[in-house]
C-alpha positions as a Python dict, from the first residue, in 0.01 Angstrom:
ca = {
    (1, 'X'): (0, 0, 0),
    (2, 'X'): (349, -139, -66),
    (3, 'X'): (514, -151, -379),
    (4, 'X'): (780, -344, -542),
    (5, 'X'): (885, -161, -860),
    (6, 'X'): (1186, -357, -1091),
    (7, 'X'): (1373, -141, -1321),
    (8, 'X'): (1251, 102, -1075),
    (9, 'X'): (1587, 345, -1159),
    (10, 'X'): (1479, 337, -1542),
    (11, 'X'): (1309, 595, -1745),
    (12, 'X'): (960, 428, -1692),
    (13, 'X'): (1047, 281, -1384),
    (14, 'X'): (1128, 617, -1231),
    (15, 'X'): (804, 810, -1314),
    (16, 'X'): (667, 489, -1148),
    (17, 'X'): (839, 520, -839),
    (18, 'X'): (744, 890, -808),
    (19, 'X'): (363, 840, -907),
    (20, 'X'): (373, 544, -623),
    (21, 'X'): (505, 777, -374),
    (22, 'X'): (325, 1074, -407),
    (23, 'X'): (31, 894, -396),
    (24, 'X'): (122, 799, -25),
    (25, 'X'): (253, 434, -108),
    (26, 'X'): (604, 263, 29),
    (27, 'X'): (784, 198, -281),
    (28, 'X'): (1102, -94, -271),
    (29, 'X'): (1271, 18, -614),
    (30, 'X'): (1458, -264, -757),
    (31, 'X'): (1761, -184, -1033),
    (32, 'X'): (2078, -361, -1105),
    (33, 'X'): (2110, -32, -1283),
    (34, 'X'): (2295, -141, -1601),
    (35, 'X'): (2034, 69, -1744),
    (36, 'X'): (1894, 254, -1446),
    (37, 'X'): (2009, 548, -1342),
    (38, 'X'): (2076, 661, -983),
    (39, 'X'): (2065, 1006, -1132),
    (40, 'X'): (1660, 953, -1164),
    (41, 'X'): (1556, 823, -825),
    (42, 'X'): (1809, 1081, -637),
    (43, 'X'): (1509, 1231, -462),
    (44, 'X'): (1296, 915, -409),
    (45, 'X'): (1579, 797, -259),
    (46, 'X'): (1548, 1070, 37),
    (47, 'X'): (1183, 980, 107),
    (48, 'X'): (1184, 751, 381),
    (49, 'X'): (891, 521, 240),
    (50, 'X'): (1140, 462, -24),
    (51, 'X'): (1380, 91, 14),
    (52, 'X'): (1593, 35, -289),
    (53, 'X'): (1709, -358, -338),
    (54, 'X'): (1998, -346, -632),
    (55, 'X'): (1987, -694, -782),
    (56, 'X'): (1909, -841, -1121),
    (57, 'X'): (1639, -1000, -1158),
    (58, 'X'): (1717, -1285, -1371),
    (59, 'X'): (2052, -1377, -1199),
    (60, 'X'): (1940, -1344, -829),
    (61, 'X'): (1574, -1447, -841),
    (62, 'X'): (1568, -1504, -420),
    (63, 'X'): (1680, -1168, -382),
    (64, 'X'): (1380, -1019, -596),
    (65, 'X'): (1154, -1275, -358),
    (66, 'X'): (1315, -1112, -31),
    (67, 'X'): (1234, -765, -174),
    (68, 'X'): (901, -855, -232),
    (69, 'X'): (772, -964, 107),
    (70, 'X'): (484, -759, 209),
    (71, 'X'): (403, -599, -76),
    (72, 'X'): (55, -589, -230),
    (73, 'X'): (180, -461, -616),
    (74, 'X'): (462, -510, -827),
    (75, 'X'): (551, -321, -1164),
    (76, 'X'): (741, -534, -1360),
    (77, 'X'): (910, -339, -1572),
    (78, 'X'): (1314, -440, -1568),
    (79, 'X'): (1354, -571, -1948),
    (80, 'X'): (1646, -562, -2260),
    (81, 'X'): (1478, -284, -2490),
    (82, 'X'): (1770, -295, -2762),
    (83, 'X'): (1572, -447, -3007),
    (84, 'X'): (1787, -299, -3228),
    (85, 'X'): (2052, -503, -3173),
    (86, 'X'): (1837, -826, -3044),
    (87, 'X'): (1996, -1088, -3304),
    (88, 'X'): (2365, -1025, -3248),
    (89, 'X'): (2287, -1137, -2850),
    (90, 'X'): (1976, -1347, -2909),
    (91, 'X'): (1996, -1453, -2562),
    (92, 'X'): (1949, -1140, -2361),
    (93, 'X'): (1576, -1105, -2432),
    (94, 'X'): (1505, -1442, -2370),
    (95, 'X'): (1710, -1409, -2043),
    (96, 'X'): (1617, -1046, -1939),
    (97, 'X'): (1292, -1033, -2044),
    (98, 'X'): (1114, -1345, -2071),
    (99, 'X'): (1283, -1555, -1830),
    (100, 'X'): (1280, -1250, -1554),
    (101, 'X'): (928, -1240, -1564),
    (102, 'X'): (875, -1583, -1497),
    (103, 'X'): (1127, -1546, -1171),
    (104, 'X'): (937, -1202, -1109),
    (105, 'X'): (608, -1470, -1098),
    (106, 'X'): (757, -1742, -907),
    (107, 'X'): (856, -1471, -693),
    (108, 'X'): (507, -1339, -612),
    (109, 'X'): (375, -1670, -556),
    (110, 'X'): (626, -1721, -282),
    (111, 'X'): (559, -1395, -121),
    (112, 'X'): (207, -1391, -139),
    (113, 'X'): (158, -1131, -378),
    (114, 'X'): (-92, -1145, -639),
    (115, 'X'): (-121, -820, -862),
    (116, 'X'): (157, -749, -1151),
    (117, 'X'): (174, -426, -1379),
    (118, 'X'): (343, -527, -1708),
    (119, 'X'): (520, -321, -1913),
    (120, 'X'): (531, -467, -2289),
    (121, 'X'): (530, -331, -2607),
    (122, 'X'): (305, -229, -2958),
    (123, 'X'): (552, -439, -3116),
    (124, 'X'): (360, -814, -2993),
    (125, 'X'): (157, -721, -3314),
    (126, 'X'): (459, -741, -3560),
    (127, 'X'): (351, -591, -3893),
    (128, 'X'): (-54, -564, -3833),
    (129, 'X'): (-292, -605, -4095),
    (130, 'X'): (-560, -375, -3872),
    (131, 'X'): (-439, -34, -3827),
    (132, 'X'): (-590, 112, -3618),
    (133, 'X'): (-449, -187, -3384),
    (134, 'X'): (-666, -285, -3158),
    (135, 'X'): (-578, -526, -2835),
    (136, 'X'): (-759, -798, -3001),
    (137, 'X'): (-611, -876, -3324),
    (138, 'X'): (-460, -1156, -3440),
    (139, 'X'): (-128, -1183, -3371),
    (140, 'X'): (123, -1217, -3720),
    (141, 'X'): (447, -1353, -3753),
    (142, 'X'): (669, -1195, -3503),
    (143, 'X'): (925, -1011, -3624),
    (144, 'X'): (1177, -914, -3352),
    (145, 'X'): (1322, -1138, -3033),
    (146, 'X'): (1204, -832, -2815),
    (147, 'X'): (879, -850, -2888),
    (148, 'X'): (854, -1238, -2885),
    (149, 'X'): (1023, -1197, -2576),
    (150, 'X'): (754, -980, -2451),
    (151, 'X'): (461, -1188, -2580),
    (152, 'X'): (591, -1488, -2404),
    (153, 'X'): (568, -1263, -2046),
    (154, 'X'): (223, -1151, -2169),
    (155, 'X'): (176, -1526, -2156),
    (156, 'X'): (352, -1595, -1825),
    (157, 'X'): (148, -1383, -1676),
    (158, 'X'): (-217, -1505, -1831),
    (159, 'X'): (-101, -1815, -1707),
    (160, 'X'): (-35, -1708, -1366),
    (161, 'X'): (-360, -1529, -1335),
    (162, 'X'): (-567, -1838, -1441),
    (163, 'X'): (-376, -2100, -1240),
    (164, 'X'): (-304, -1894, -861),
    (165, 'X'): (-542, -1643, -896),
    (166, 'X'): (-345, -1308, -1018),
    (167, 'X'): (-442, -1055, -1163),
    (168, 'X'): (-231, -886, -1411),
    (169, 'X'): (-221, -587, -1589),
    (170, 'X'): (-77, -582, -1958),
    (171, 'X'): (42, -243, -2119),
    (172, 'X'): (118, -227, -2450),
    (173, 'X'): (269, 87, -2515),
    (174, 'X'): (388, 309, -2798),
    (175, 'X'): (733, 480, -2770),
    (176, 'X'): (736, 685, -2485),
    (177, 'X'): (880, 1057, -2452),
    (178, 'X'): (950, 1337, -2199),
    (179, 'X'): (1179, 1365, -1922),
    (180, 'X'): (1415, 1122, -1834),
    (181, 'X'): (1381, 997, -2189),
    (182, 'X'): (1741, 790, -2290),
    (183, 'X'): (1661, 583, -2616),
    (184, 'X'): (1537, 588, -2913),
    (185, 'X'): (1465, 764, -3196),
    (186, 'X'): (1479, 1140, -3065),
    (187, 'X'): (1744, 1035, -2845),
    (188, 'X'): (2012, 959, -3164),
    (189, 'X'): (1861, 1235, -3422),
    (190, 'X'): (1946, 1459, -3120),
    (191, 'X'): (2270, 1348, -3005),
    (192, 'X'): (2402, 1326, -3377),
    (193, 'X'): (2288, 1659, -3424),
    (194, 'X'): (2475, 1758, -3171),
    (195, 'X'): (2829, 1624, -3345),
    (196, 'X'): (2739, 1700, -3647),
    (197, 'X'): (2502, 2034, -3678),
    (198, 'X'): (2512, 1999, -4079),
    (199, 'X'): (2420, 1620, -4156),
    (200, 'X'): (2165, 1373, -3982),
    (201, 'X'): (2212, 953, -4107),
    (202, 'X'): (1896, 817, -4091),
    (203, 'X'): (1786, 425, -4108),
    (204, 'X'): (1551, 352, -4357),
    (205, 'X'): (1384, 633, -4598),
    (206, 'X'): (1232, 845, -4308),
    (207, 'X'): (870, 715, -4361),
    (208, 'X'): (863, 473, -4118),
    (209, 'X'): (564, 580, -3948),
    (210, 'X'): (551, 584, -3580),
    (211, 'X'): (324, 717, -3259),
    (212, 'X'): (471, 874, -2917),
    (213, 'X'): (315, 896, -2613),
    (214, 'X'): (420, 1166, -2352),
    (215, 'X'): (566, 943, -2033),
    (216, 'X'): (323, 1139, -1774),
    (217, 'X'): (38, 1064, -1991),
    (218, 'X'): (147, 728, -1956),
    (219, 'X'): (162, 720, -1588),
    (220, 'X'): (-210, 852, -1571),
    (221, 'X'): (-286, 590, -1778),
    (222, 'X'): (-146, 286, -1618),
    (223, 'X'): (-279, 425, -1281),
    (224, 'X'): (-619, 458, -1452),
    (225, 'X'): (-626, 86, -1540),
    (226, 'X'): (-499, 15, -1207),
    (227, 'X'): (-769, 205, -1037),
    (228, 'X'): (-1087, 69, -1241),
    (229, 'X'): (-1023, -216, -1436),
    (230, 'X'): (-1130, -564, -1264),
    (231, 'X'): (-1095, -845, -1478),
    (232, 'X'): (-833, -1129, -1383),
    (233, 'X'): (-622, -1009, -1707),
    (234, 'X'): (-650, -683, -1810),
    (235, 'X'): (-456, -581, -2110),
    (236, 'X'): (-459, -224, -2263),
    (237, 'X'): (-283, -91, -2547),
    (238, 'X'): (-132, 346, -2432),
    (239, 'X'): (-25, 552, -2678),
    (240, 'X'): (-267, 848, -2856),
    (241, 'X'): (-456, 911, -3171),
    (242, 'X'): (-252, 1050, -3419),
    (243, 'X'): (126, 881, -3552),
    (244, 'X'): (400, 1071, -3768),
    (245, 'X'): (667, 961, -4004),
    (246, 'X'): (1066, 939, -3873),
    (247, 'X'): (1092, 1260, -4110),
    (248, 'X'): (823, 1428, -3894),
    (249, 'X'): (993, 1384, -3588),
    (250, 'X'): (1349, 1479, -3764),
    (251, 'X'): (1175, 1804, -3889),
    (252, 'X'): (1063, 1889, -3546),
    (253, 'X'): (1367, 1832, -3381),
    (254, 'X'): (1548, 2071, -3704),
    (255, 'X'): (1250, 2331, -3665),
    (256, 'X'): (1320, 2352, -3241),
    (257, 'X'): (1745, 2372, -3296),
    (258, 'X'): (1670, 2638, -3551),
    (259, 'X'): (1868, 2322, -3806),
    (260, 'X'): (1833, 2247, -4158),
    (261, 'X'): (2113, 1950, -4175),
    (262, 'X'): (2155, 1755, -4503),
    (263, 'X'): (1949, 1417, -4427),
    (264, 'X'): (2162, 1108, -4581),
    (265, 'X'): (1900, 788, -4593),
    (266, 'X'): (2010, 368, -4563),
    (267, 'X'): (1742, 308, -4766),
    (268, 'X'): (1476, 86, -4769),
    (269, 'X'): (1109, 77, -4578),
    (270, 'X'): (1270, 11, -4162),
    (271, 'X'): (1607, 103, -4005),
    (272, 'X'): (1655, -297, -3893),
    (273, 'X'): (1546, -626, -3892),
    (274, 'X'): (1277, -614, -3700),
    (275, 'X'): (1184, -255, -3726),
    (276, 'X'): (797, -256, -3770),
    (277, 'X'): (747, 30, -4045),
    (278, 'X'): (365, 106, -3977),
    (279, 'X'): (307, 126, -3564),
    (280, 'X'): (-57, 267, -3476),
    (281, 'X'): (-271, 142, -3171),
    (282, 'X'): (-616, 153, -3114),
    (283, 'X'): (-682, 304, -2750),
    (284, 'X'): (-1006, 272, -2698),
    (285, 'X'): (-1036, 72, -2438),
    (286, 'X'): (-837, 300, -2193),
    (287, 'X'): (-1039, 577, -2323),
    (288, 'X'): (-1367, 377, -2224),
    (289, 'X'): (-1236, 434, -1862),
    (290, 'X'): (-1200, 788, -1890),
    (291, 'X'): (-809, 861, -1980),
    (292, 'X'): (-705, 1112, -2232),
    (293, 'X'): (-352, 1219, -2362),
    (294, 'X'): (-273, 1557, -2255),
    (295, 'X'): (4, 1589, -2518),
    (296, 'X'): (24, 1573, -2875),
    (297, 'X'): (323, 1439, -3060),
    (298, 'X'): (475, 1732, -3153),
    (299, 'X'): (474, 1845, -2795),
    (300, 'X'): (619, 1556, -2650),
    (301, 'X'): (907, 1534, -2871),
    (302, 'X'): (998, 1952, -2818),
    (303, 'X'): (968, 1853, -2452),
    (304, 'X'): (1175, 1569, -2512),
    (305, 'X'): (1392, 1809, -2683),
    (306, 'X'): (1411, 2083, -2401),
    (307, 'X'): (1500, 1797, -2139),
    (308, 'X'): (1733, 1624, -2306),
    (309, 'X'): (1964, 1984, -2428),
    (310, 'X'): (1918, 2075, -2040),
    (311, 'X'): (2047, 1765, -1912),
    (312, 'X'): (2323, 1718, -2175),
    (313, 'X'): (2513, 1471, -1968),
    (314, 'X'): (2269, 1206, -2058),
    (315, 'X'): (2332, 1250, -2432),
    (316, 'X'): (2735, 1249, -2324),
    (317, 'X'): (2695, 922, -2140),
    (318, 'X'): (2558, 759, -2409),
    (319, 'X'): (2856, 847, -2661),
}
């Protein structure tokens, strides 16, 4: 099988590419790597079923058509994730995600491909009233442009699959962890640690409550889906059974450095506009097919951890 993988240089996208090629595939990994990281696909690159196409997807939509020519998958998962920041450039997750997707679409269509792995987000269901989340509740008022952005490529792709016959694959995940991790949560506490040993800023109050999933667990996961799941649009929420608050996490980080920093709050329920404060999926449905999280929380963050101090030049690029 040949696969087109976009973002294929990012922290998901990476794991992707590796999965894809040790399970015997030709992988064409796709970047324009203002996120990507040649660092990560150094060793893909060697392989020779490995092709890498650097364009952006939502500037040079016939490139991302050329790429795609023979292929029989493609793992969409080039996107903006600074939702952080999403309202001072409002336009970058229309743009980059939602947009992309479409030319990611209009791409397959031309090329005669008709299967699409999706990477959104837990955040399509805003501030749930069912926690426990499950993939079928009703969707609330959406509270940040990523996720919006997200929901409208969730809708792309329905769209696609009903009118040309796709069939898509919708992932919803939680925040993801292990190696190659480069945002996020565990990402700052550690890299502020690192400047500043004795004192950790923190947005919100630290009980914004929150769930990890371990990125390998992730991969099993997604390939799981791929593997048995049949239905034109198949849409599955990853992430595991347990969630802990931002304080959690900062204590685990603290407990692994051998730290006890003064912790200085912002104040108030979220870090941002935007920031959902309660994030807890129901995973049943990928469980129903037989897939399991290896890892719990606390393990992927110390992993996280362990990476991240080993390859410090990740947490120095980012400064």
């Amino acid at each position: 099988m040949k696969v087109l993988v976009t973002g294929g240089a990012g922290f998901i996208g990476s794991h992707v590419v590796d999965r894809c090629l040790a399970d015997g595939h030709e992988v064409v990994v796709l970047d324009n790597f203002s996120t990507g990281r040649r660092e990560f696909i150094r060793a893909p690159l060697q392989h020779p079923r490995t092709t890498l196409v650097e364009a952006d997807v939502f500037i040079q939509p016939d490139r991302v058509t050329e790429a795609m020519q023979g292929c029989d998958l493609v793992f969409h998962l080039a996107a903006n994730a600074d939702v952080r920041f999403g309202l001072e450039h409002p336009r970058r997750d229309l743009e980059q995600n939602t947009i992309a997707t479409f030319h990611v679409l209009e791409a397959m269509r031309a090329a005669g491909v008709n299967r699409i792995a999706f990477a959104s987000t837990g955040s399509v269901y805003g501030e749930a009233a069912v926690i426990p989340t499950p993939e079928d509740a009703p969707f609330p008022v959406q509270t940040s442009l990523y996720a919006t952005s997200k929901l409208a490529g969730e809708g792309l792709i329905s769209s696609y699959c009903e009118g040309y016959g796709f069939q898509g694959y919708i992932f919803r995940f939680v925040s993801l962890l292990g190696e190659r991790y480069s945002h996020g949560h565990v990402f700052d506490f550690l890299r502020k640690l690192r400047a500043n040993p004795n004192r950790l800023d923190v947005l919100g109050d630290g009980h914004q409550k929150k769930s990890y999933l371990y990125v390998g667990d992730c991969m099993e996961a997604m390939f799981c889906a791929l593997e048995n799941a049949t239905d034109p649009v198949n849409i599955f929420n990853l992430g595991t059974d347990e969630y802990v608050e931002v304080n959690d996490s900062i204590q685990c980080i603290c407990d692994h450095l051998n730290l006890s920093p003064e912790l200085v709050y912002a104040g108030g329920d979220r870090g941002w506009v935007g920031d959902n404060p309660f994030i807890f999926l129901d995973c049943q449905r990928i469980r129903s097919l037989g897939w399991a999280p290896t890892r719990s929380i606390r393990e992927s963050i110390v992993s996280t951890v362990e990476y991240l101090m080993s390859e410090s030049w990740l947490l120095e690029a980012r400064t």
